[in-house]
N, C-alpha and C positions, 0 to 999 in steps of 0.2 A: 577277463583280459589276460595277456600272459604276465606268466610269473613274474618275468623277469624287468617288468614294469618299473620305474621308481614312482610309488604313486604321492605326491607332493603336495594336494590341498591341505590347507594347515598344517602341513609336516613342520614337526622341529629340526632345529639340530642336534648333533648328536651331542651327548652329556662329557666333562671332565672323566679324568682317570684317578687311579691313585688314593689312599683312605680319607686326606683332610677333604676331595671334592665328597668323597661319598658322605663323610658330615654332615658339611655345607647342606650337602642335598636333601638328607633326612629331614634338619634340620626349616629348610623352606618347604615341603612337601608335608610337614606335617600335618595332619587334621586339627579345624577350627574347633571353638567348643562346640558351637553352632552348625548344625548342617549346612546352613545360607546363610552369610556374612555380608553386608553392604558396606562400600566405601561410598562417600561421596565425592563428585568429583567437580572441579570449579568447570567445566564447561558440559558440554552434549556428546556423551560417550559414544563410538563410533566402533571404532575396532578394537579389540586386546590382543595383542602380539605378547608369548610367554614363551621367554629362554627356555634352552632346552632341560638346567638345572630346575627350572620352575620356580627359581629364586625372583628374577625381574618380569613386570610388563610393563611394556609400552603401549599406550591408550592414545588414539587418536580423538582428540575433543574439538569439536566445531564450533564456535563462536564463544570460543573461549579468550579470544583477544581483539575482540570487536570487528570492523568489518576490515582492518588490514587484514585478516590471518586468522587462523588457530593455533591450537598448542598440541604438541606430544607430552604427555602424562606421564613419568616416569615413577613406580609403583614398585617399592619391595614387599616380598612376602616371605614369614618367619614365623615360624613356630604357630602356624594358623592365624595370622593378621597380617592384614593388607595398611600399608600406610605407603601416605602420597610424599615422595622425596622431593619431586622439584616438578616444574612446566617449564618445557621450552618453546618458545615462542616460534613459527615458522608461517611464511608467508603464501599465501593461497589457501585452500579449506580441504583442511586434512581429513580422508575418510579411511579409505583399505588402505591395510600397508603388509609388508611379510619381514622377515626377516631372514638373510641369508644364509645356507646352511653351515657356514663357516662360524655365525654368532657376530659377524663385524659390520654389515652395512645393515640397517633398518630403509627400506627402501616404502614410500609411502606414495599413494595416490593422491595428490593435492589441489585436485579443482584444475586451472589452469597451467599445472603445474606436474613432474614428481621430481619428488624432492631424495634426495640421499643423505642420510644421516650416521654418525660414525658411535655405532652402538656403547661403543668403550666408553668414549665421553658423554654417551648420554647417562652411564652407569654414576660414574666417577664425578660429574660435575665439571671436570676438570678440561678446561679448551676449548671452544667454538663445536657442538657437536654436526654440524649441516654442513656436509662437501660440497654442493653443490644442487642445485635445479637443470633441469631440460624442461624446456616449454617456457613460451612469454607470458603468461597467464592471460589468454583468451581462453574463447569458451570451448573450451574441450570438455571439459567435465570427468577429467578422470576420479576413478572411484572406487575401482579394485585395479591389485596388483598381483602379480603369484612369481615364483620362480624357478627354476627347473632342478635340478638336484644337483645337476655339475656348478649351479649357483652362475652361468657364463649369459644365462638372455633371461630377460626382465619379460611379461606380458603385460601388458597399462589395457585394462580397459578405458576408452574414452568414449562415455556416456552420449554427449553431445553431438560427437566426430560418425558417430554408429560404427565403431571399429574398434581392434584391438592392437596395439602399438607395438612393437618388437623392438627390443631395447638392447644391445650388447653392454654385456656389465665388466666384461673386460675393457673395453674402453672408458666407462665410469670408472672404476677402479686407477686407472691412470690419469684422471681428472679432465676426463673431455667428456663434458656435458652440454656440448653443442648441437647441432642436428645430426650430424655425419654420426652421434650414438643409436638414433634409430634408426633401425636396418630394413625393415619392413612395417606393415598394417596390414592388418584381414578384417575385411569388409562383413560388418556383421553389427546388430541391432543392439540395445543397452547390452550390456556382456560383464557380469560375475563371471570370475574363473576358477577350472578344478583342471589344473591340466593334470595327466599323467607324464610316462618318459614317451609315450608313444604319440597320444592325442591330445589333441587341447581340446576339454570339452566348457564350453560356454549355453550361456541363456540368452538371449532376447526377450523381453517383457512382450513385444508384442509382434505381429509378423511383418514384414516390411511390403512395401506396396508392389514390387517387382513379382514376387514372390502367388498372386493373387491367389490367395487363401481368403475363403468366403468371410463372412463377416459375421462372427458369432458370439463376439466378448460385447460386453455394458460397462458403463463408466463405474469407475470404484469409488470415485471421492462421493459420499453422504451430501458434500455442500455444492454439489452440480446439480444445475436444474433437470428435474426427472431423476438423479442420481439414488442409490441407494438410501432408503428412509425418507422420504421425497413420497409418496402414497401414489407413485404411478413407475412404471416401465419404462427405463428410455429403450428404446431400438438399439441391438447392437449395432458398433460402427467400426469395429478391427477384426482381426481374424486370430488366431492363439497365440502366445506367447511359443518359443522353441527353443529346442537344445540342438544346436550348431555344431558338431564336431568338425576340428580339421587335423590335417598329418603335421605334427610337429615340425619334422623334418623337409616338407616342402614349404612351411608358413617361415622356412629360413631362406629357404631358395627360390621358391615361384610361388607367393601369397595367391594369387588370381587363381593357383587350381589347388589347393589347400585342402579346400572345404569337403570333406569326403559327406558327409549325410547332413538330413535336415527333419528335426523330427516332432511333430503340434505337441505341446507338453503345457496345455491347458492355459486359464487366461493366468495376465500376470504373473507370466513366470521369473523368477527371481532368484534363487542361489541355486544351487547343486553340490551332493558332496555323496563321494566314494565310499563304498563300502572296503574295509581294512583288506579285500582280497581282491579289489579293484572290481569284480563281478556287476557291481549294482550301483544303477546313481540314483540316487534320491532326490527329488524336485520340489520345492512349495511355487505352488501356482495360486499368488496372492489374491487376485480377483474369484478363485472357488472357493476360495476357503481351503485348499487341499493339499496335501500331500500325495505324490505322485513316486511310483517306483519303476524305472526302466531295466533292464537286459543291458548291461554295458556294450556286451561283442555284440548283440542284437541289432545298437544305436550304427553300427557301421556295417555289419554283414547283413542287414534283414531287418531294416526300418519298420517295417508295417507290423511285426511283429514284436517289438523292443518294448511295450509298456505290460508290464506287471500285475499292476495295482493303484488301486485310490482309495484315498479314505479321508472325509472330511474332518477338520482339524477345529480353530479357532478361529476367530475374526483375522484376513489379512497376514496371512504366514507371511514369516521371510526366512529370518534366519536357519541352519538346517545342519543340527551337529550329528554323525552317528556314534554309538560310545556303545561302552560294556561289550568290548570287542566285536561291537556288528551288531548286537545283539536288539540293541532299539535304535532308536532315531529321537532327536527331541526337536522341536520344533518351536519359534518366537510365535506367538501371537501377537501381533505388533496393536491390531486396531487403531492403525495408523492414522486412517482417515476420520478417525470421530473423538480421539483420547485426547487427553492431557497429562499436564505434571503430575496430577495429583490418582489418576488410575496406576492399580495393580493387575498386570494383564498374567494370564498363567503361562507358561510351557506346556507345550504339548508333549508326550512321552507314548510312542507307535512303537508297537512292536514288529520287527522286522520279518519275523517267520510269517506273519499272518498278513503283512502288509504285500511283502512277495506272492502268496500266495491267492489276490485279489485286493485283499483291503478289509474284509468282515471282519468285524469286532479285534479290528488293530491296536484301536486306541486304547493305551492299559492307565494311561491316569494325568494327573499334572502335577509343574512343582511350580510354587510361586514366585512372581518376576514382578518387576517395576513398571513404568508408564512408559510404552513402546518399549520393549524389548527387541532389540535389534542384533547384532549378530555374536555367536559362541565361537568360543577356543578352549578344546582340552589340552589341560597339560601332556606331557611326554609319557607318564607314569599312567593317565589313563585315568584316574581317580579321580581329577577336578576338571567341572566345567567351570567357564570364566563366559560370564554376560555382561555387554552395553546396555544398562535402560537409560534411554534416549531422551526423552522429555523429562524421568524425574531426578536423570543426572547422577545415576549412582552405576560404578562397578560391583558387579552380584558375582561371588564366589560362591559355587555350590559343590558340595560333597557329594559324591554320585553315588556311593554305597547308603549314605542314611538317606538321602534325597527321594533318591528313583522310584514308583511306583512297584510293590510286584507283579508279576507274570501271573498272568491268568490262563 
């Protein structure tokens, strides 16, 4: 992609100045004694949002406050220990959220709901941290959020809606959170986000019916009749999951021609995330088991040609971080559909040169994770991944230098 991209999946913002920030910052960045340190956490870890000093996260926990709500988690970290400061309580069911690149609004996807939150007082304790909601809390099911670098339009995946919500944050910001704050929707299937400054590229788990894409995915859930572990076949009944790209800049002015490509990216397709030169998107396609590598400029100049590589992973990938400057990809094994509390599912660790180059003998090893492992966030500095296990309800801090498998 071009250079001049701002590419923003999990982008932080940018760090303080000055010697007491640069402290501060050593000071929270330090390594654990522990390569992988577990916090527990009082609900069902969802996302981790990590300032740009690497000193706070905010953790989205889902049935952390019974069926009114969940809670945002607010987590410091120092001298290699995570401890929980406080839960705020917020209403609707908090999953993706980002944080602005300015460090001031925590903006979250919250079921019927996204909600805005005033980072400083979620820091400090001090004041009402929640500016306000957009949305009645019907069934929208938003679930990821992303936001663009000038920090001025919101993306709301809405799971339920099959769309993705265009939200001005400049009018949030002046505390109008009424409809006239969404400005647009593009019409498009469940949708995780990885926009750049140029494209918004998204997923669809499955292909939509307009679309007639033959029918070649099988059910994933183990507890559907015929379903996986079932001792019979069911019949596929959908066609593959895909990665949607559209032009930023007309999904501000004319959504309805947006959409510039459309491209089959296996069943169950599920996150996406950039390689640090924008070049490459990486895909877990939960129902293969796989991991998938695309041709970024390919996905828009030369669909038929955009896929890479594959290489199969663990049970039900989702999550999908790249790190060690590009270098590998790691991957959740959720085993979503069969696990519990009490399973330890691994990470996947794919090596990027070899995954590009087909997929042969990508996989270079695992690091250990909790029961569903659900989605990663590296720090600013590069050094630590941050994991949601889901079902046994712990934040996983992992060191990437003593962690990561070696290169073969």
């Amino acid at each position: 992609m071009d250079a001049n991209f701002a590419f923003i999946f999990g982008a932080l913002i940018l760090g303080g100045h000055g010697k007491p920030a640069v402290r501060a910052q050593d000071s929270c960045n330090a390594p654990a004694k522990d390569a992988i340190v577990h916090l527990d956490m009082p609900g069902s870890p969802f996302e981790p949002v990590i300032t740009a000093d690497g000193c706070w996260l905010f953790v989205t926990l889902a049935g952390g406050n019974g069926s009114a709500g969940g809670n945002i988690a607010v987590v410091r970290r120092d001298t290699g220990k995570l401890s929980l400061v406080r839960t705020v309580p917020i209403k609707g069911g908090p999953t993706g959220a980002v944080l602005t690149h300015d460090g001031k609004i925590l903006v979250v996807a919250d079921g019927g709901y996204l909600a805005f939150l005033d980072a400083g007082r979620l820091i400090s304790g001090q004041g009402d941290p929640v500016l306000g909601y957009i949305g009645s809390g019907g069934p929208l099911g938003f679930i990821y959020v992303n936001v663009t670098a000038d920090d001025k339009i919101v993306f709301a995946a809405a799971e339920r809606a099959a769309g993705v919500v265009v939200v001005n944050m400049e009018r949030v910001r002046a505390g109008r959170f009424a409809d006239d704050a969404v400005i647009g929707k593009l019409d498009v299937g469940n949708a995780p986000l990885s926009p750049d400054g140029r494209y918004l590229y998204t997923t669809s788990e499955v292909s939509l019916a307009g679309w007639k894409w033959p029918d070649v995915c099988r059910p994933e859930n183990a507890a559907a009749p015929g379903g996986r572990g079932r001792g019979r076949v069911s019949p596929p009944y959908h066609g593959q999951g895909a990665i949607i790209v559209f032009d930023v800049a007309l999904a501000l002015t004319d959504p309805s021609r947006a959409a510039v490509s459309r491209v089959a990216a296996g069943c169950g397709t599920v996150r996406l995330a950039l390689s640090p030169d924008g070049g490459t998107a990486y895909v877990s396609a939960r129902a293969d088991n796989s991991l998938l590598a695309f041709d970024a400029h390919r996905l828009v100049t030369d669909s038929a040609h955009a896929l890479l590589g594959k290489v199969e992973v663990g049970d039900a990938p989702v999550g999908v971080a790249v790190v060690d400057d590009g270098a590998r990809i790691v991957v959740t094994n959720s085993n979503r559909f069969a696990g519990n509390a009490g399973d330890r599912q691994p990470l996947a660790v794919v090596d990027a040169v070899k995954l590009r180059a087909g997929g042969k003998k990508a996989v270079l090893g695992e690091i250990p994770a909790g029961g569903f492992p659900r989605e990663l966030r590296q720090s600013a500095d590069g050094r630590t991944l941050f994991l949601t296990n889901f079902t046994s309800r712990t934040l996983e801090m992992i060191d990437l230098a003593r962690a990561l498998p070696a290169a073969r």
